[in-house]
N, C-alpha and C positions, 0 to 999 in steps of 0.2 A: 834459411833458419826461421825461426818463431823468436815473433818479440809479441811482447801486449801494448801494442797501439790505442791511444786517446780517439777515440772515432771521431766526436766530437767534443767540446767543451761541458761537463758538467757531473752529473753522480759517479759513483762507484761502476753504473751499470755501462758506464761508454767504455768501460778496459773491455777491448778484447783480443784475445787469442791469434794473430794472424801471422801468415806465410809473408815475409818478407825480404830482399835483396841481404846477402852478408855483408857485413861492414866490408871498406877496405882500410888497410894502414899507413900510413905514413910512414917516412924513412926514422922519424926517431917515437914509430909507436909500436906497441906490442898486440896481438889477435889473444883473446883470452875466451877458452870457452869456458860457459858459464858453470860452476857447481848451486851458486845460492846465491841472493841481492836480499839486501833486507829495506823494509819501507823506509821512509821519511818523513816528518811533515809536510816537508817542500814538494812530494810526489803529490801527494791531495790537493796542494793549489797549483799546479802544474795541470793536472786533471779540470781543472775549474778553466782554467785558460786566466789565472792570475800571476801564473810566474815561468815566463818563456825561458826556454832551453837557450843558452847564451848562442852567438852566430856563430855557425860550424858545429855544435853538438848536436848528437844522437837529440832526432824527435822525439825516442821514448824513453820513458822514467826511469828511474832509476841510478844513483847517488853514490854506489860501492856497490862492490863484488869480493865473489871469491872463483877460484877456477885453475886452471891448466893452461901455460901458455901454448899456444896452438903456429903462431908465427910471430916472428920479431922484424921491424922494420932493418934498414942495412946500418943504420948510424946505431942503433941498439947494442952496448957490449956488455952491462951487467946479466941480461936474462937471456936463457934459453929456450929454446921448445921442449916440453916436459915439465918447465918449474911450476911445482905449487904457489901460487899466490893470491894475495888479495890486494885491491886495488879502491884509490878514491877515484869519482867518475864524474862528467859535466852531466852524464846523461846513460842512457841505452842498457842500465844494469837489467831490468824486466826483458829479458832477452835469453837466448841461446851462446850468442860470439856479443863481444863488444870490443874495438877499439880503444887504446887509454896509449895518452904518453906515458913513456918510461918511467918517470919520473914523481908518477904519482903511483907506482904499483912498488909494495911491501912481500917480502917473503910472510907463509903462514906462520906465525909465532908458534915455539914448539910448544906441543901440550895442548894446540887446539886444532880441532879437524877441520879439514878444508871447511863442509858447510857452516860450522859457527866461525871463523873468520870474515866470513861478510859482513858481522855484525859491527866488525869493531871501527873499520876505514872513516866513517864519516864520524863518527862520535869522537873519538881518538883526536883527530885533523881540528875539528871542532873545537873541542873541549883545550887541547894543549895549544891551539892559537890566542882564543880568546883570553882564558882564564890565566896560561902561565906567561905566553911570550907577550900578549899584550899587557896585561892587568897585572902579570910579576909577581902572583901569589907565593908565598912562601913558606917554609917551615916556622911553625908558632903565631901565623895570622891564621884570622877566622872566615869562613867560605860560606857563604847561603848560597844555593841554587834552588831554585821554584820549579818545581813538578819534575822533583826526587825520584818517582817512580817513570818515567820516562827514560828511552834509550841515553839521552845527552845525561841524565840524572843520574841513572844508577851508572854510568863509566862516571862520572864527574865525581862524584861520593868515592867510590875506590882507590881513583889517581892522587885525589885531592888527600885521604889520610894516607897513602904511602909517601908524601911528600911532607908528613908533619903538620897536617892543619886540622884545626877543630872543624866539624862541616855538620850545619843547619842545612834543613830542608824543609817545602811544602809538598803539600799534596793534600789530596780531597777522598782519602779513605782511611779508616785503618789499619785496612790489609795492604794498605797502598806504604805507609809508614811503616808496618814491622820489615815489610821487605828491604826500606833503607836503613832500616837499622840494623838490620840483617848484613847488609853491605858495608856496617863501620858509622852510618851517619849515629852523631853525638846528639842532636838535638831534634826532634822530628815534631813538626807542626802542622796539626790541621786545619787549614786555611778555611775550611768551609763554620769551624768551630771557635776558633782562635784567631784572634788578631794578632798578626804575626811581628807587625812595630813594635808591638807591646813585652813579646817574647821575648824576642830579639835583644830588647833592651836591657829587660829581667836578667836573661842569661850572662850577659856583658856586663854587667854594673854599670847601665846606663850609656858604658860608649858606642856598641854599637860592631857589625861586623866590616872586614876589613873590604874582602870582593863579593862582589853580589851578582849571579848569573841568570836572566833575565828573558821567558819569551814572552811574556804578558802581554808587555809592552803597555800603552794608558792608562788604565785601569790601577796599575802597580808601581807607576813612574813615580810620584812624590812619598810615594809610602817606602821606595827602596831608598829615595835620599834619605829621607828619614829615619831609615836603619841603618848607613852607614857611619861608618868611625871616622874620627879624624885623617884625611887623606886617604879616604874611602875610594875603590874603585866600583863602578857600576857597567856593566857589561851587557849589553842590550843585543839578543839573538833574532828576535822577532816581533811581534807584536800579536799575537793570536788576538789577545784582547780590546786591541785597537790602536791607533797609529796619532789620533791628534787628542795631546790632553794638554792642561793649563801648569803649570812650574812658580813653586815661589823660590827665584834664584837667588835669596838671599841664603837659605839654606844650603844652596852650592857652595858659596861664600864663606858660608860658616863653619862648611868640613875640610873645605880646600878638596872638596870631589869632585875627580874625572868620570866623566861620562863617554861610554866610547858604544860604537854601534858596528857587526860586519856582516857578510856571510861570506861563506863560503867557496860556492860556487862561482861568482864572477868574477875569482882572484885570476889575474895571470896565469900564464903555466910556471913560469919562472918561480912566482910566490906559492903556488902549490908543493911545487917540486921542493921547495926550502922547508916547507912546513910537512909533509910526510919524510922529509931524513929526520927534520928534532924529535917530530916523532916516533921513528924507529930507532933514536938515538937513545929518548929518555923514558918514553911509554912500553914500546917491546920489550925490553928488559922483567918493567915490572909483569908484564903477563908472563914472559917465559917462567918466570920466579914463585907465578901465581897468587898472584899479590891487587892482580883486575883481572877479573873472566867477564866475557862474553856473556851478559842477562840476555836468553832469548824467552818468550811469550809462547810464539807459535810456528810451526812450520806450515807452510801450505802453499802446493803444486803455482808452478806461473799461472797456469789456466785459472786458477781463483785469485788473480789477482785485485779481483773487487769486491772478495770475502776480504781479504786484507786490507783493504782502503775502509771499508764501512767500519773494521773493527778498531782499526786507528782512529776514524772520527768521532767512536763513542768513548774514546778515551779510558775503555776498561783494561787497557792492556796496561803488565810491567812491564819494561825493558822494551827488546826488538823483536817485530813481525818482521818474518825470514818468508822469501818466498824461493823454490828449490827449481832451478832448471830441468 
C-alpha cells in the first residue's frame, strides 16, 4: 500500500509518498481501507519528531479515518467486511489500509458521506471527553473555547449549544468569528483586538464562565483562571503557546477551580473504547439529527500531504483539512 512516511524529523517537505508493507491485524482489530484522514495538530509535532507514535502504533500520521472495512480480526463481532465506517486511530491514518481496534471504529453517522466522516472521530473523542465526561458541562452553564475556528472549535461550538450552553469563543480574524457565529457561538472575540478577561466578564456580570477549553496553554493559563466562575472548570488540550508559566493559586482558591489536563492518544484501549460508545451514544445522534456537521476547509490527495501540514501551520484554515486516499 501507500502511506506518507516522516522521512526525517522536520518541515512539511519530509511527508513523503512511499510504497509500504500492509498493516496486519490482530485478533480483536479491523483492516480499514482508507476513503479520507483528516490533519491534526498533533500530526505537525509528530512530523517535528516532538510527539512519538505510542509503542506498537502505526509509524505514520495520522489520528482518524474514514473507509470500508476490508477484514476483521476473529474476536471481532460487531463489524463486517463491507461496513462503512470511521474510526479514532494511535496513528497510520495518512495511508491507504490501516489497522484500529474494534473498539474505537463508529458507523458513518447518516446524512454524512464516507469522505467528510473523517472529520469528525478525533474532534468528537476529544471534545465529549474533555468538555462533557470530564468537566460535566451542562445545560445553562457557560462554555469559552480558544481558537473557535479550529477543527476542536467549530465541533465544540455545535455540541456545546445542542446541549444548552451559552458558548464564547477566540480567534484571530473576523472571518474567523462570523463562521463561529455561523455555528451558534453567542459571543465571539477577537483575541488579537480584545482582551478576552474583560469580555468574559462584561458578558457575565462579572462572574465569569463555567468551562473553559484550552490549547494555548502559558501564555493563557492565569487569564483563563481569571475568567472563570465560581467552581469554574479549566481544561488544558495543549500548550501551542507554551508549557512553563507562573500561577497566582490564590485565585484557584478563590473559584474553587479545577484544572485538568489530557490527550488523547495515549489513553488505553480500554479508555478509548469507553469514550467512542458515549460518543456514538450522545454525539451521533446529534449529527444524524443535524444539529453538528462536519467543518471541512480543504480536501487534498495523500500525495500533498505537506500542502496540508504548511496550511495547518499558518493557521488560515477553518475547521478540518481532509486529506483523500
Amino acid at each position: 500500500m501507500k502511506a506518507v512516511a516522516i522521512t526525517v524529523p522536520g518541515g512539511p517537505e519530509v511527508l513523503q509518498l512511499q510504497e509500504v508493507e500492509d498493516p496486519q491485524i490482530k485478533e480483536d482489530e479491523v483492516l480499514i481501507k482508507v476513503e479520507a484522514t483528516a490533519l491534526n495538530r498533533a500530526d505537525t509535532l509528530q512530523r517535528q519528531g516532538k510527539y512519538p507514535p505510542p509503542k506498537g502504533a502505526s509509524p505514520y500520521p495520522g489520528l482518524e479515518c474514514s473507509g470500508t472495512i476490508e477484514a476483521v480480526g476473529k474476536n471481532v463481532s460487531r463489524w463486517k467486511i463491507g461496513d462503512q465506517v470511521c474510526a479514532l486511530l494511535s496513528g497510520g491514518g495518512y495511508a491507504e489500509k490501516v489497522a484500529v481496534p474494534a473498539g474505537q471504529v463508529l458507523p458513518v453517522p447518516q446524512g454524512v458521506s464516507l469522505k467528510d466522516a473523517a472529520a469528525l472521530p478525533e474532534v468528537a473523542c476529544t471534545v465529549w471527553s474533555t468538555v462533557f465526561m470530564m468537566s460535566h458541562l451542562s445545560a445553562g452553564e457557560t462554555f469559552l473555547v480558544h481558537g473557535g475556528s479550529s477543527g476542536i472549535g467549530t465541533f465544540a461550538i455545535q455540541i456545546a449549544k445542542h446541549q444548552g450552553v451559552k458558548v464564547f469563543v477566540t480567534a484571530g480574524s473576523e472571518e474567523k468569528l462570523v463562521v463561529c457565529k455561523d455555528l451558534g457561538a453567542d459571543v465571539c472575540i477577537n483575541y488579537k483586538t480584545e482582551d478576552f478577561v474583560a469580555r468574559v466578564k462584561e458578558e457575565t456580570g462579572g462572574k465569569g464562565v463555567d468551562v473553559i477549553l484550552d490549547s494555548i496553554g502559558a501564555p493563557y493559563f492565569q487569564k483563563n483562571v481569571d475568567s472563570l466562575n465560581m467552581d469554574g472548570r479549566l481544561f488544558l488540550l495543549g500548550f501551542m503557546g507554551g508549557a512553563v508559566t507562573q500561577v497566582n493559586l490564590a485565585s484557584l482558591f478563590a473559584k474553587r477551580a479545577t484544572v485538568q489536563a489530557a490527550g488523547l492518544r495515549s489513553r488505553t484501549l480500554e479508555n478509548k473504547a469507553e469514550i467512542v460508545s458515549e460518543v456514538e451514544k450522545n454525539v451521533w445522534p446529534a449529527i444524524v439529527a443535524g444539529k453538528v456537521k462536519p467543518v471541512v476547509y480543504k480536501y487534498l490527495p495523500l500525495s500533498e500531504a505537506a500542502e496540508g501540514h504548511r496550511l495547518m501551520e499558518s493557521s488560515q484554515h477553518i475547521g478540518k483539512i481532509m486529506l483523500v486516499a
